[in-house]
Each structure stands twice: as structure tokens, then as C-alpha cells.
N, C-alpha and C positions, 0 to 999 in steps of 0.2 A: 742316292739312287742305288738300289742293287746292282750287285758287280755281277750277278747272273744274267742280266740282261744285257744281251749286244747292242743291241739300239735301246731305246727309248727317245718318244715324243712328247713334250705337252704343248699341247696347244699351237700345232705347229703350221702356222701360214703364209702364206704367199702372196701378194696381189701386186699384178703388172698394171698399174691406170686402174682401170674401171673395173678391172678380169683379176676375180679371185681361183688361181690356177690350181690354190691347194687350203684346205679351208678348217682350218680347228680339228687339225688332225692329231689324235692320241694313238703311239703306234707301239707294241711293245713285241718284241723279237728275241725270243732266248737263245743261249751260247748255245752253238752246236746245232742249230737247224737250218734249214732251208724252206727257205719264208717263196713262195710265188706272190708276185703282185699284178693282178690283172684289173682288165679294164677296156675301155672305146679309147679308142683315138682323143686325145687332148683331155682329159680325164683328169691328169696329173701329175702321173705315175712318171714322168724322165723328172717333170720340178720337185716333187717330193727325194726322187734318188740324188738327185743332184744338191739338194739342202742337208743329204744325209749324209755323200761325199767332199761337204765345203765346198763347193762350186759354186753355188746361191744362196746368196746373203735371206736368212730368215725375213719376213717383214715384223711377223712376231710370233710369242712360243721357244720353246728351246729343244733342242738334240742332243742328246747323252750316248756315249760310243765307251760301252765298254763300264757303265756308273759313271765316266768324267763330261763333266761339260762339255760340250765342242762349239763353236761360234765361228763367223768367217770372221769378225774384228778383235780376233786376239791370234796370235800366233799357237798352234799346238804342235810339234814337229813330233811328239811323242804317239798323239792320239794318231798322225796321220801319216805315218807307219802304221798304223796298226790297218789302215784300209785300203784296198786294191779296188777300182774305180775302173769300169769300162765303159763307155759312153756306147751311145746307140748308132754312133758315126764311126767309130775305132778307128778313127786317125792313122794314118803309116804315114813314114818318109819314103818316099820311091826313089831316093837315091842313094839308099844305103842296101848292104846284106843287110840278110837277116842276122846273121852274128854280130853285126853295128850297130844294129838297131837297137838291139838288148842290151849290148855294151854302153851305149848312152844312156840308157834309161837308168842300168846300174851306176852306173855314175850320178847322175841325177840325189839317187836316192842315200848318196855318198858309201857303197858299198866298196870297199879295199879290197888289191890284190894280195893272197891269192885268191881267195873268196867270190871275189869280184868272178872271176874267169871258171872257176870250177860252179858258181850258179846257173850260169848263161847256160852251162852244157847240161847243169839239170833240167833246167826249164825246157830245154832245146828238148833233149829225152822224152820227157812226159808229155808236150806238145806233139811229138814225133815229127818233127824237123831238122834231128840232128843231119839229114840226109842234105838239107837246103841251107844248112848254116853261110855257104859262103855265096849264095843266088843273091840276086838282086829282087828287090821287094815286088819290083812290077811285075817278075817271071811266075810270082805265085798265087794258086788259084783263090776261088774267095772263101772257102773254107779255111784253107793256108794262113789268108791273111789273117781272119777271124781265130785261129787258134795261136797265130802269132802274137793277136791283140792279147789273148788271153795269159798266157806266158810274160809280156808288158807288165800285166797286170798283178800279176803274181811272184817278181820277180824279187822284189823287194821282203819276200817273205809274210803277207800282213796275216790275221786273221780271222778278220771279214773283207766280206766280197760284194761287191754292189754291182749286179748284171742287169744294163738294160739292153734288152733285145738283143743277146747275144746269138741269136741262130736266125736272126730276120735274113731274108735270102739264101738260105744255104737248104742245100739238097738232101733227100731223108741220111744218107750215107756219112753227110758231115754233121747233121743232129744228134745221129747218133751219138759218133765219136766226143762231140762234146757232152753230151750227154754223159757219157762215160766216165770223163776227166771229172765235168762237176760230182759227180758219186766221189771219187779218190777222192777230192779237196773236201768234200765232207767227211766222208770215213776219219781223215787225219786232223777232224776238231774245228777245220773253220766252217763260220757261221757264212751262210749265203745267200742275199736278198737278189731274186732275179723277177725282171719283167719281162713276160712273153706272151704272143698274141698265140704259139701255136701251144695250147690248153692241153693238148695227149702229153707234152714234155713237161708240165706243171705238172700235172697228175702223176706222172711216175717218177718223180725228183722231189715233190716237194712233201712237207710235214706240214706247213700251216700256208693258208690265203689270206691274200688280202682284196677286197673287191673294191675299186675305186672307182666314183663316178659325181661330174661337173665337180670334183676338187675335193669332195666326201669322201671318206675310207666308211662306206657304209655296211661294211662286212670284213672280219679279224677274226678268224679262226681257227684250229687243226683242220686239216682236208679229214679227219675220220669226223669228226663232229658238224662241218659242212655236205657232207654225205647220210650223214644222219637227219640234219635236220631238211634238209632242200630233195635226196634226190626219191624215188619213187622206184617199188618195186616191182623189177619187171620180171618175166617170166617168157621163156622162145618154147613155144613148141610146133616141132612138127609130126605130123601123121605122114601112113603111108597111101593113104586114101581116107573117106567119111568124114572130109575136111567139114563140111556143113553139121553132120553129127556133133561137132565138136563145137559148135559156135553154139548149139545149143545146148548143150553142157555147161558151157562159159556162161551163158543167160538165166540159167538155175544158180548159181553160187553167186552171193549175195557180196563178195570178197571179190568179186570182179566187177570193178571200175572202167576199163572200155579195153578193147583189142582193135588193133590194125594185122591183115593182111602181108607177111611178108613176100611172099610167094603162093602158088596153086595150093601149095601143100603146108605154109608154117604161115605160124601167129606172133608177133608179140603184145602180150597180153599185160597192162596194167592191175596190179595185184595187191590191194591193201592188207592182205594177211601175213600170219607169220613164216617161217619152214615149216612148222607143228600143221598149219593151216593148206599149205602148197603139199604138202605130201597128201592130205584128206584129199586138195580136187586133183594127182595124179589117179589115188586111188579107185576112185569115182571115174574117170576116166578110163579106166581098166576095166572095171567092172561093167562099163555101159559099153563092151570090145570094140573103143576105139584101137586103132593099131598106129601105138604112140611109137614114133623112132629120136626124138629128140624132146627133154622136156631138162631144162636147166636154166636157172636166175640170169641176170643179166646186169651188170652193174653199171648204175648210170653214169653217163660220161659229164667230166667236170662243166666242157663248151653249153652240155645242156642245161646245166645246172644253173652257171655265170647267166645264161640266157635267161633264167627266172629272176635275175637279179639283177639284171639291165637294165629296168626301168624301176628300182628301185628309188626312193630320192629321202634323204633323212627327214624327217619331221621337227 
């Protein structure tokens, strides 16, 4: 298998009893990106991340972390270092600090002093709870805990990341911040598979999707080429009056597909032509004195996109 690939899948399935949870999935993830994997609810996406973090025994198919094999029935202690694993429940002890909490998990991963004690204080850093190192787990809020989890996760140095539903419940102010952090951990080379239902944080973090649906990855590819191929080019304009003028302008170009109503005064206008094409119907709109105060593309958003692929189902 290529060493340039962080993941690789073949054929990689799951079935609980009756319930095929993840179904002949081929998954391929290059070194250094940040893969989104979305989807509905029971889809797949925690059993697939958790077959890719040794948590779930394959039913059948294989997983390759990094070109080496990986399997839950053999021991890899090599390969699993190399992956930081945050689960969708992020677990804490509530009877430890936070600086105990780390300090266990360093241990765990058998990290030596001095080493040992001077990581906890990086992680503490770049999490930004050097300030709560010695509180107790219950005192901290759930953003706190959530980037506590993440710091767990990372402590051991790996580099890939398997993120499911790391910002579920957290407020835009803690999305961000995590937000943020995963930017750093990519900047410095690790590769990043994250699951999330909120699509605006997919869209500005990630390089490729994965679209998952009843246990199918029925969609695998760059977000610039799933933009290409799915979304639809939109166009906002507003006037400052002869809003009706202007819907009959829209009715003459052949390159307009339908418009809604944004406002008294704005459109968004569905637009099958090019820039080369969108700048002819400004000009035309000039020339028949509408009085245009806003007239700029509109990129469509990833949620409506996923949305045309919902009911997708493999063939």
C-alpha cells in the first residue's frame, strides 16, 4: 500500500445481527489533509471511525494506517501511536485535575519523565488551560472539557486524528476555538478525519468529504470538486427600486434558471452561465436603468449541497 496514504480501506464492513452499519466501504485519505465525513444520523460514520481507530473489530475488508496493516486481532503498539482517537462521548474522570488527568493518560501511552511533565504543559498551552491545570474536571465548562478531550487526544504526539463529533454541543465561541486548534494540528503535518453535523465547520477546515449514507460512502471527494460538480451558481442582486423591471430582464436571458425573492428589494437568482456570461446580464441590466446596488455570486453552501445527496443510495 502507499506510504502516502494515511488511511486506506478495502472492502471494509461491519455488520451487527441483521444491520449492515458500514457496507463495502473503499476509503482513501492522503497524508496531510483534513478529510470531513458527513452524513444522517446512523449512517455509519462513529462505526467506520471507530474500525479506523481499533475499536471495532472489522466483520470483513481491511484498514491500512499509514501503508501498514492494522487489525483489532493482532497487537500494533507502533501503528497505534501513531493515532489520537476522540470518541463522540469524550469521556473525562471527574475526580481528577486537569493536570491528572493528562498525567494519566501520559502514562498510559508510557511517556517518561522529564518529557512526561514538560508535554502535559504543552498540551495544557495550546488547549489554553494552562490557567485550570490544577481545577478539578467537574469545575470546567463544556467547551473546557471538550478541548481537554482534545489535548487527551493528542498528547501522546500521533499523527493522525480521528474526530467524531468534536464541537456537538458547544457554543459558536468554543467552535471556533476549536476550530482554530484543528487549523494548527494541520499546519504542522497531521492528517485529520473529523465527523460533524455542523457543515459551515466542514466547509472551512476541510480539503476533502466523505458523504455517508445506510452504511455506503456514496460520495469521496475534494470539497473543490464536490462544489464543482453538485453546487449551482448563484447570483444576489439588489436594486434600489424597478424590482419588477428586473424580473423581467431575468425572463429574457435564457441563462436564468429561476430566482426567489430575497427581500422588497433583492433576488437570488439561479444562474447557469459563466463570469464571461454574468457580467453580459449586469450589463444589460445597466443598460435597461435598472439601478443595481448590489450584484455579486454567491457560493453555495456545503449543508445544501449534502442535501442533494441525501437521498442518494449506491446502485
Amino acid at each position: 500500500m502507499s506510504t502516502e496514504l494515511a488511511i486506506q480501506t478495502t472492502g471494509l464492513t461491519k455488520q451487527f445481527g441483521c444491520h449492515l452499519a458500514v457496507n463495502n466501504v473503499d476509503l482513501e485519505i492522503a497524508s496531510g489533509e483534513v478529510y470531513g465525513l458527513i452524513g444522517p444520523n446512523g449512517a455509519g460514520k462513529t462505526t467506520l471511525i471507530r474500525m479506523l481507530a481499533g475499536a471495532e473489530a472489522a466483520t470483513t475488508g481491511e484498514v491500512y494506517i499509514n501503508g501498514d496493516r492494522f487489525s483489532t486481532d493482532e497487537n500494533h503498539p507502533v501503528i497505534k501511536r501513531q493515532i489520537g482517537y476522540l470518541p463522540d462521548d469524550f469521556p473525562v474522570y471527574e475526580d481528577l485535575t486537569v493536570e491528572d488527568y493528562l498525567q494519566y493518560f501520559a502514562r498510559l501511552y508510557q511517556l517518561k519523565e522529564p518529557r512526561r511533565s514538560r508535554r502535559v504543559l504543552e498540551v495544557l498551552d495550546f488547549v489554553q488551560l494552562g490557567h485550570k491545570r490544577k481545577s478539578l474536571i467537574p469545575s470546567l465548562s463544556r467547551g473546557m472539557k471538550q478541548r481537554l478531550s482534545l489535548a487527551r487526544t493528542i498528547i501522546h504526539e500521533p499523527i493522525l486524528l480521528l474526530l467524531d463529533e468534536p464541537v456537538s454541543g458547544l457554543d459558536p465561541i468554543a467552535r471556533q476555538q476549536f476550530r482554530e486548534m484543528i487549523k494548527i494540528l494541520q499546519a504542522a503535518g497531521m492528517t485529520i478525519l473529523i465527523s460533524s453535523h455542523v457543515l459551515s465547520d466542514l466547509a472551512e477546515l476541510c480539503s476533502s468529504v466523505g458523504v455517508m449514507e445506510l452504511g455506503f460512502l456514496v460520495e469521496s471527494t475534494s470539497l473543490q470538486n464536490l462544489y464543482q460538480k453538485l453546487s449551482r451558481n448563484q447570483i444576489f442582486i439588489s436594486v434600489l427600486d424597478k424590482l419588477d423591471l428586473l424580473e423581467v430582464e431575468l425572463k429574457n436571458c435564457p441563462l436564468v434558471r429561476s430566482w426567489e425573492r430575497v427581500s422588497d428589494r433583492s433576488l437570488k437568482v439561479e444562474f447557469t452561465g459563466e463570469d464571461a456570461e454574468a457580467a453580459d446580464l449586469l450589463r444589460s441590466m445597466i443598460e435597461a436603468s435598472i439601478p443595481i446596488s448590489q450584484f455579486h455570486t454567491i457560493q453555495e453552501s456545503l449543508e445544501s449541497i449534502f442535501l442533494k445527496l441525501g437521498h442518494q443510495q449506491p446502485s
